[in-house]
C-alpha positions as CSV (number, residue, x, y, z in Angstrom):
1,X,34.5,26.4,18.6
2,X,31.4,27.3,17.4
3,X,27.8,26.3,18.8
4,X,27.0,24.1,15.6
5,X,30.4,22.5,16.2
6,X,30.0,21.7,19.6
7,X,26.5,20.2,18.8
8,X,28.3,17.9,15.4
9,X,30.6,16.7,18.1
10,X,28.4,15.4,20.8
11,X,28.3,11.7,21.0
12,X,24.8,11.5,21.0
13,X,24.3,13.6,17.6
14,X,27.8,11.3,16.2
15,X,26.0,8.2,17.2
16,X,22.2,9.2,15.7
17,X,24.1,10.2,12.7
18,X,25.7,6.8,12.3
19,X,22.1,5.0,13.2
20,X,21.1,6.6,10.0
21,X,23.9,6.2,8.1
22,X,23.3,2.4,8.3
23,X,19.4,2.7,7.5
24,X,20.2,4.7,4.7
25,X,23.2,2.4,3.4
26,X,20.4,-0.6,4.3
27,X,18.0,1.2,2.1
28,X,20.1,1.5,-0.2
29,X,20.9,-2.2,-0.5
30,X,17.2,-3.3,-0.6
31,X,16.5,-0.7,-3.2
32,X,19.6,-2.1,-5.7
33,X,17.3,-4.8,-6.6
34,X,15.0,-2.2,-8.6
35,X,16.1,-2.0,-12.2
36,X,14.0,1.2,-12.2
37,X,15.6,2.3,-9.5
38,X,19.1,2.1,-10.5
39,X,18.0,3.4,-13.8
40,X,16.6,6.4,-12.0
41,X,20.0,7.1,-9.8
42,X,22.0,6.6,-12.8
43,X,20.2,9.5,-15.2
44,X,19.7,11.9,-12.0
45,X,22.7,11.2,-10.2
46,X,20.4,11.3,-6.9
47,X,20.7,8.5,-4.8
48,X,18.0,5.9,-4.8
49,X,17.8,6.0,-0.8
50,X,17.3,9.6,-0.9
51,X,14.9,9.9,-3.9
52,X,12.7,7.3,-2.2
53,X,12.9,9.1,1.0
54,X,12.5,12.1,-0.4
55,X,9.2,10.7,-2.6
56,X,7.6,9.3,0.6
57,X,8.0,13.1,2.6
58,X,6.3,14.4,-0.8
59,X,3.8,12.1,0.1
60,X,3.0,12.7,3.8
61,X,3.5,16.6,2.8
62,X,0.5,16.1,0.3
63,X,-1.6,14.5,2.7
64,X,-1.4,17.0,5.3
65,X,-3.6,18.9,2.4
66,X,-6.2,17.4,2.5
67,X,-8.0,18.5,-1.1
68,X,-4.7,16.7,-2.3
69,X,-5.1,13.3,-0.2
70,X,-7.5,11.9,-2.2
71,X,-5.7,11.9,-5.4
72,X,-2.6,10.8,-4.0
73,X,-4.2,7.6,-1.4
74,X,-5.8,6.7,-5.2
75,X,-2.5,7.2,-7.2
76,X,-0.8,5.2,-4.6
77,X,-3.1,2.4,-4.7
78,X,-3.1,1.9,-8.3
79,X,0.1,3.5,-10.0
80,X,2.8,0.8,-8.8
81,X,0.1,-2.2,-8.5
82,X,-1.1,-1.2,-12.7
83,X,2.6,-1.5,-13.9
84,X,3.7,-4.2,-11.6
85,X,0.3,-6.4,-12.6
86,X,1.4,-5.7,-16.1
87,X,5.2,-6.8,-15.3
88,X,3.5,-10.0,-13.7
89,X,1.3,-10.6,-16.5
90,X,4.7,-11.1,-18.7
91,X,6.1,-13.8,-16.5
92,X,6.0,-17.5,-16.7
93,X,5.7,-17.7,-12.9
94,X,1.9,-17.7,-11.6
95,X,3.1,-16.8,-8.0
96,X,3.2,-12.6,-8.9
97,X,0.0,-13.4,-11.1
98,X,-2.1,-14.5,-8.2
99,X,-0.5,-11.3,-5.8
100,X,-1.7,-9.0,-8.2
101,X,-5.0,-10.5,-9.0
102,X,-5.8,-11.1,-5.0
103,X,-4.9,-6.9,-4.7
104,X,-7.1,-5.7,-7.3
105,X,-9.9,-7.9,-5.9
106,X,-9.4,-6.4,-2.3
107,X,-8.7,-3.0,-3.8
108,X,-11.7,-2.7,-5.5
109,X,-14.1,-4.2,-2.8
110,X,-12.3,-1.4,-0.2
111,X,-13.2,0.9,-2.7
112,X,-17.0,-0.2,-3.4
113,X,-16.9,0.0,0.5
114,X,-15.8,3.5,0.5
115,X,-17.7,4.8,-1.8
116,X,-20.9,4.2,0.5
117,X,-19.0,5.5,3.7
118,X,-16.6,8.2,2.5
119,X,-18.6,11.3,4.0
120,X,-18.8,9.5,7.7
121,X,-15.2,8.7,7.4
122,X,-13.6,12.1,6.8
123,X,-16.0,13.7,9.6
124,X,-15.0,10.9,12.3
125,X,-10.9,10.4,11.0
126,X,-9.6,13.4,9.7
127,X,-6.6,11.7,8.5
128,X,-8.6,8.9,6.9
129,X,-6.4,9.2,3.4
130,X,-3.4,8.9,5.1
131,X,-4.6,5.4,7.0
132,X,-5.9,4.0,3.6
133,X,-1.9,4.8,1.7
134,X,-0.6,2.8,4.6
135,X,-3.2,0.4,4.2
136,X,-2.8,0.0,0.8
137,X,0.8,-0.2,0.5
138,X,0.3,-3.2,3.1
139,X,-2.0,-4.8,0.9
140,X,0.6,-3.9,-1.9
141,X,4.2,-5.4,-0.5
142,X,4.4,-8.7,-1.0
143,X,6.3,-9.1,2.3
144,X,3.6,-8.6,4.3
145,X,1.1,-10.5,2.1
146,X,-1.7,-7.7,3.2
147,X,-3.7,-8.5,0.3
148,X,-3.9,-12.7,1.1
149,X,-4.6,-11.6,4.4
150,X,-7.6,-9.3,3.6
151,X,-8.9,-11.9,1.1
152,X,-8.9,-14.9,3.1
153,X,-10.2,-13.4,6.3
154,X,-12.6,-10.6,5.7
155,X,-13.8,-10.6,1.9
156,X,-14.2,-14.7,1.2
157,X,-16.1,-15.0,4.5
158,X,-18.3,-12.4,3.4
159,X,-18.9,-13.6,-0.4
160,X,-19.2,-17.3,1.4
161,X,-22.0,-16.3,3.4
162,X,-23.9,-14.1,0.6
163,X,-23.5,-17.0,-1.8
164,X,-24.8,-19.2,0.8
165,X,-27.9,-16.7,1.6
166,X,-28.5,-16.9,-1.9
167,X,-28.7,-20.6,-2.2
168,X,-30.8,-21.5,0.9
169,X,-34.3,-20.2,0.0
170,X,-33.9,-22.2,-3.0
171,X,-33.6,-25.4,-1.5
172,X,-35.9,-24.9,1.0
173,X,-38.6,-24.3,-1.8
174,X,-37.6,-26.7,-3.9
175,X,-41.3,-28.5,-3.0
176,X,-44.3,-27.1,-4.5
177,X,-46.7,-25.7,-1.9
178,X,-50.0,-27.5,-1.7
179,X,-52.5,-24.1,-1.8
């Protein structure tokens, strides 16, 4: 019996190779609900599991570079949420409408916020791009509700106190000054 035989055989490889076996065949299951998906597996004959795998090691591969992270972390945060807003803008139901419309808000106000702090960022968290994908898909999945989240606790605070600041000194001045 060979060395690679002996290894196959081993209870621990057996049972790690089931363990993924059922996360695969789990994927799998969650992933049938994709038209595009099924679509996909049905003209490549690759299985949807393994093509979303395999997508998602192209994606940690291309951050590792990081001239390519950029341009990935920004692919990633509008590609799926651009055709899925459209998708949502098609239904009758306003429940995707107001998903969408809260991510682009929170999207773009990361974004404004980036562009003032990019440089700092990159010196002090080399792997910045990769934290923002994972970020972003968090704001993305519906599961999670990242976006509702983000909105509701950081970013309406925020505009609620600016829009506050911006209304006080007019009230207080509201009576002409006796000079």
């Amino acid at each position: 019996m060979s060395a690679a035989q002996k290894v196959q055989q081993h209870p621990a490889f057996v049972q790690a190779q089931n363990k993924a076996n059922l996360y695969v065949n789990q994927l799998d299951k969650e992933l049938s609900k994709y038209p595009v998906l099924n679509n996909l597996e049905q003209r490549t004959q690759i299985p949807k599991a393994y093509a979303v795998i395999g997508g998602l090691v192209l994606l940690v591969f291309l951050h590792t570079f990081n001239a390519l992270a950029a341009p990935v972390s920004n692919l990633v945060g509008w590609g799926l949420p651009a055709y899925l807003s459209f998708k949502a803008i098609e239904t009758p139901s306003p429940h995707d409408d107001v998903q969408w419309l809260t991510y682009w808000a929170v999207f773009g106000f990361f974004n404004f916020l980036e562009s003032f702090a990019l440089r700092v960022l990159l010196y002090y968290l080399p792997w910045y791009f990769a934290f923002k994908s994972v970020f972003i898909v968090w704001l993305q999945l519906p599961a999670f509700r990242g976006a509702q989240i983000t909105y509701f606790n950081v970013i309406k605070p925020v505009l609620a106190n600016v829009s506050s600041a911006t209304r006080t000194p007019a009230t207080t001045n509201a009576e002409p000054s006796a000079e």
